[in-house]
N, C-alpha and C positions, 0 to 999 in steps of 0.2 A: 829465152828464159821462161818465159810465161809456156812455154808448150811442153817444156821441163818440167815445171812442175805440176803442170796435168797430170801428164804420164803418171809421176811419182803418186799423186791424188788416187789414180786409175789403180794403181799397182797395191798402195797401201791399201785401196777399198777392196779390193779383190783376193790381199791376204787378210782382212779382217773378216770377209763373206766364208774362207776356207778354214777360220780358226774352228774348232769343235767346242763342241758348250760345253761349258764347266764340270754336269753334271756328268758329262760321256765318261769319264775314266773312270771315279769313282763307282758307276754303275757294272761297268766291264770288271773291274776288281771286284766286285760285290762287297762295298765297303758301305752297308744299306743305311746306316745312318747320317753319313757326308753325304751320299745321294741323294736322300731324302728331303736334305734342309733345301743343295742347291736347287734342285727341281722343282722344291715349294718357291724360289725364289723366283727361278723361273716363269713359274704359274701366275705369279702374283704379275710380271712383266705384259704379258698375254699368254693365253690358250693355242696351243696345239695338238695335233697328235704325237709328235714323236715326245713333247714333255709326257701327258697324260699317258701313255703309253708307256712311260719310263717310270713315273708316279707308280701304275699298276703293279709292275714288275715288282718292285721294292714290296709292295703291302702283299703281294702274294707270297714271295719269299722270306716275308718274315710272319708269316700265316694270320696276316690281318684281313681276313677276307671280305668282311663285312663292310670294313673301310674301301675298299676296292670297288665293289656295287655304285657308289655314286659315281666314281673317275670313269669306269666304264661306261656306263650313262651318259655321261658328257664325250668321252672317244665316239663313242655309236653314232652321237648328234651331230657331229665333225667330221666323221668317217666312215657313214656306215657299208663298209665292209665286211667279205662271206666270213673273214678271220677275227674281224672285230663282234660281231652280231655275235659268233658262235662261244668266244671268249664270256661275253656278260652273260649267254644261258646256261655255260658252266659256272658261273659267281652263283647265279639265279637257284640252280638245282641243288648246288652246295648247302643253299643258307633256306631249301626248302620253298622256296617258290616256285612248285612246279608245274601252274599253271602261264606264268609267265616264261618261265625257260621252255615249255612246251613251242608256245607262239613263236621267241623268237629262235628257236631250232631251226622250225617252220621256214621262216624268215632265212636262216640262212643256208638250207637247203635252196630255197629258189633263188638267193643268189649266186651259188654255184652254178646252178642251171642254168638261170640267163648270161652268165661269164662264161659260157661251155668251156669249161674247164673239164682236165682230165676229170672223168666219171668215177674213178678211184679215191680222189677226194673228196666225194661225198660221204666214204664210209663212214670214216670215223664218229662224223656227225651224225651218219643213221642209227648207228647207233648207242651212240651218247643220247639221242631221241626216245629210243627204245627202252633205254633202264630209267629216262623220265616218266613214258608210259605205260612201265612196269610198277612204275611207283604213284601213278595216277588209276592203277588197278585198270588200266586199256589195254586189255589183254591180246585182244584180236590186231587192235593197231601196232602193239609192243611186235609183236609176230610177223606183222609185213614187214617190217622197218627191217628186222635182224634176217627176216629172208628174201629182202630185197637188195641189202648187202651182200649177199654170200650170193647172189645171181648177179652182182656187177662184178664181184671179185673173179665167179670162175669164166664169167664172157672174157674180161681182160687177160687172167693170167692161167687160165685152164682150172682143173679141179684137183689139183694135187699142190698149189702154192700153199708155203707155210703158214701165210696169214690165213688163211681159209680153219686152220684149226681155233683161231680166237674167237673168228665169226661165229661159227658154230659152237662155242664154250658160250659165246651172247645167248642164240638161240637155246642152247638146252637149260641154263638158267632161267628164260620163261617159262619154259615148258617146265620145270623142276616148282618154279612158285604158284603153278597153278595146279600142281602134283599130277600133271601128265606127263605119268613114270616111265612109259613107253618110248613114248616123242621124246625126252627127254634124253634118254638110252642112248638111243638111236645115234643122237648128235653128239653124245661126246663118246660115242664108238666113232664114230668118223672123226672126230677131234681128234681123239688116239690115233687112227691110222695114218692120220697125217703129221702130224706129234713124230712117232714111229719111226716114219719115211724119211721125214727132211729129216731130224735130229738123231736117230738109233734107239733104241728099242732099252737103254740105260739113262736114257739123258733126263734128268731131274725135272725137268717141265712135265715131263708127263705121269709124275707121279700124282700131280694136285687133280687132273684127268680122270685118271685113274678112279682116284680118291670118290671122285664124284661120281663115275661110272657103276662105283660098288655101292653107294648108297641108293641109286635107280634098283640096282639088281634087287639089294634087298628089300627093297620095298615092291618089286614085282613078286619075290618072293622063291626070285632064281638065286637060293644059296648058294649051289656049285656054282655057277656066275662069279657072283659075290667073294666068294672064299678066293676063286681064280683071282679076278684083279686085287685084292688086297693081300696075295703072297706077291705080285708082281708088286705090287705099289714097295713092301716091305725091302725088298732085293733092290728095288732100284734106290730106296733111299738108304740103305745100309751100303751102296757102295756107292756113292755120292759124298754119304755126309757121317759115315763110321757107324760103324755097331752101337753107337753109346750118345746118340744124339737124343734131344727132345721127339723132334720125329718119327726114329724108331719107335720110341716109346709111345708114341702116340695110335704108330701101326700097329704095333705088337698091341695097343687095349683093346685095338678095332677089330682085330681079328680074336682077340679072348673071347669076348663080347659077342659073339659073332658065334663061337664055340660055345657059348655058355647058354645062350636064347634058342639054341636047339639041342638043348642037355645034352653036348659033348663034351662033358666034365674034365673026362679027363685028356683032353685035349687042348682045353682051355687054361689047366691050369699051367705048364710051362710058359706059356704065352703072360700072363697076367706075372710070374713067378718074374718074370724075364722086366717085362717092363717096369713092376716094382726096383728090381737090382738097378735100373738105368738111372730110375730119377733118386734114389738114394744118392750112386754115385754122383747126379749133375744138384740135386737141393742140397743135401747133407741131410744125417740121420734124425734131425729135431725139426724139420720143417713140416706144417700144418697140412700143407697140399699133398704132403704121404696119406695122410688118413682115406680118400678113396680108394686108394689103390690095397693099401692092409686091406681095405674091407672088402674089395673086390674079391683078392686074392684069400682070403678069409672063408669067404660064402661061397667058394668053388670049393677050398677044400673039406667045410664042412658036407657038401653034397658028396663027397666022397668019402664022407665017414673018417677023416684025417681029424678029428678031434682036439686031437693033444695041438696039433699046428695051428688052428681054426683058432684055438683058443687063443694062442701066443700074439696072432696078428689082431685079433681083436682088440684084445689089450693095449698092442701097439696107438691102434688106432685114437684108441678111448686116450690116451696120454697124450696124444698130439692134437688132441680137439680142444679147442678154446673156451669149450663149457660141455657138459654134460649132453650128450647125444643118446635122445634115448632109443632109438633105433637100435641102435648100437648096443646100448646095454639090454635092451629084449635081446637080439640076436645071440650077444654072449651068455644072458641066461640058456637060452635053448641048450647050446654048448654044454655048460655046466648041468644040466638038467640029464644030459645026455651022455653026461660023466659021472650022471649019479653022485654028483657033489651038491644036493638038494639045499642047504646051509647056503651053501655061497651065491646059487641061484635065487635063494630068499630075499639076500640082500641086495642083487640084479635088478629083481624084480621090484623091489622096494625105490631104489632110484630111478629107474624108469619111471614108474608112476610117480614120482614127486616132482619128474620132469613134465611130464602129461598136464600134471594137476594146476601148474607154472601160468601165469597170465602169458598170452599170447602166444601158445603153444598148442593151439587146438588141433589134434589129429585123431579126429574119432574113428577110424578102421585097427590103428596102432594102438589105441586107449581100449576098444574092446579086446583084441588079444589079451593085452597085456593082462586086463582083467580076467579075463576068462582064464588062461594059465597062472596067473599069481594064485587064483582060488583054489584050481587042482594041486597046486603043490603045496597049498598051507593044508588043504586037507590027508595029503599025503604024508605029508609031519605034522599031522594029530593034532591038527588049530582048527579046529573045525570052527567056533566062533568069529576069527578075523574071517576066515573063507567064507562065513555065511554075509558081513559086512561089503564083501565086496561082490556079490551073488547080488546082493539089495541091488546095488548100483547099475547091475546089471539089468536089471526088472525092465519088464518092453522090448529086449532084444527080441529079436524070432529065433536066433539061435539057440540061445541058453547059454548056461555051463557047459564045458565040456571037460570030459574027464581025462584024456589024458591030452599032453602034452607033444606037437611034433616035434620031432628032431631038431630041424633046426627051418630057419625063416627060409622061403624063395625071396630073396632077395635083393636084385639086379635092374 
């Protein structure tokens, strides 16, 4: 009897060792607030890793990060492992500790080493290292990290694996925030051709590539470069994500833009025409974030002497501004000035400068214009006393007065 109920003692203790803790299901369901209480109940019992570890989980999935930092701290001291170290230097670099997430990077780099573990898992760490470094302005160390990554990646897997394009998207990001436009080029043209190869030459990832590639060009100064990928960028995301997405419109500003800063006017303007029509359709006709783009499309067509249209979107623009813009009302005076509607540009001019005059509106390249054409056209309609008024206030310029009026503002 007595060896019966051993067993039975044996049996029961062996299914109560196999039961799973309270907090396990509710964590697996992601039900973050009954996981939350059991595991604190837990904690309160004693400290382990698989509680504190489960603790983490919860405060990161409900984006309590800060809260996380100390549970982390106490896992690392209980377990300090290559997955746990590297875990608390992403808390760390999150919440702006980057001399601490720097160290234990560090830290868990060399425990991957002494674990000789696949050398592959060291990347991610390198560089999660690297945009710490980046942001510790260690430009030179940021740059071994991202390309001492992408020399374990192509020993292991050759120089054509997919991952090898992220590596290189790491690298040319340093290279891009230390505006080494070249080096930077360079690596997300190889980003692209690997982009390219594994995924096809339309696959949506490679438009953001792209994207970056054309801001290198242009800033080398290689426009046909430039112009190249951002009609490639544009095609790839109009047959991805429809002719009438946010991101067309976004390509189609980049390449106006792009038309307009080397006075190809009228090339620019269907580009700009197009993108306006998008986000009408996706904002609706009364939303405020219309107003750059009226004004874009605006000041291309007044470089093209389209007057009558220059006018209508200006307007546009002025109605969906949240207060008086005086940019906007100079520029539509030019317009009217340039329509020889002298009266109505009077009264242009007049708001602009009441807006100028405004507390906390200080913009003195804008407030001499302004000055300076209000005075030639009051003395053009025969006011020659206001115009002398506002001549005074000029007094000290080196320019002067000037007598006539340009057309319309460069404004872009």
């Amino acid at each position: 009897m007595r060896s019966l109920l051993a067993a039975v003692a044996v049996f029961s203790a062996l299914s109560f060792a196999q039961t799973p803790p309270a907090w396990e299901e509710p964590l697996a369901q992601q039900k973050w607030g009954d996981a939350e209480a059991l595991l604190k109940q837990a904690l309160a019992v004693g400290e382990s890793a698989p509680v504190l570890r489960g603790l983490t989980t919860v405060y990161r999935a409900t984006g309590r990060i800060r809260d996380t930092e100390p549970i982390l701290e106490r896992l690392v001291a209980l377990d300090e492992s290559a997955a746990n170290v590297e875990d608390l230097a992403r808390v760390k670099a999150g919440l702006g500790h980057l001399d601490q997430a720097e160290t234990l990077y560090r830290r868990a780099l060399t425990l991957h080493l002494d674990g000789d573990s696949d050398p592959l898992g060291s990347i991610p760490v390198r560089q999660r290292l690297a945009q710490v470094l980046l942001g510790e302005m260690k430009f030179p160390e940021a740059e071994q990290e991202a390309l001492t990554a992408i020399s374990l990646r192509v020993g292991a897997l050759g120089p054509k694996h997919p991952d090898l394009s992220g590596d290189n998207a790491v690298l040319a990001r340093i290279y891009q925030s230390q505006k080494k436009w070249l080096e930077a080029a360079a690596a997300w043209q190889t980003a692209a051709g690997i982009q390219a190869a594994a995924f096809g030459y339309e696959d949506l990832r490679l438009a953001d590539t792209l994207d970056s590639l054309a801001e290198c060009e242009y800033a080398l100064q290689q426009l046909d470069q430039t112009e190249d990928a951002l009609r490639r960028v544009l095609a790839i995301r109009e047959l991805n994500l429809g002719p009438s997405s946010g991101e067309v419109a976004r390509t189609t500003d980049q390449l106006a833009l792009l038309f307009y800063k080397t006075q190809r006017f009228a090339d620019a303007e269907p580009f700009y025409r197009r993108s306006l029509d998008i986000y009408l359709s996706v904002l609706g006709p009364d939303n405020p974030i219309l107003v750059r783009s009226y004004d874009n499309l605006a000041v291309t067509e007044a470089k093209l002497e389209k007057y009558e249209e220059s006018e209508r979107l200006y307007r546009e623009a002025l109605r969906l501004s949240d207060s008086e813009n005086a940019t906007n009302l100079h520029d539509l005076a030019l317009i009217t000035v340039a329509r020889e509607r002298l009266s109505d540009a009077e009264s242009l001019y007049r708001r602009a400068l009441a807006v100028l005059d405004a507390p906390n509106n200080e913009n003195p390249t804008l407030l001499k214009d302004v000055l300076t054409e209000y005075a030639a056209l009051l003395r053009d309609l025969k006011r020659p006393a206001e115009a002398a008024k506002l001549d005074n206030r000029l007094k000290g310029d080196k320019q002067g007065p000037q007598g006539k009026i340009p057309p319309v503002a460069a404004k872009q």
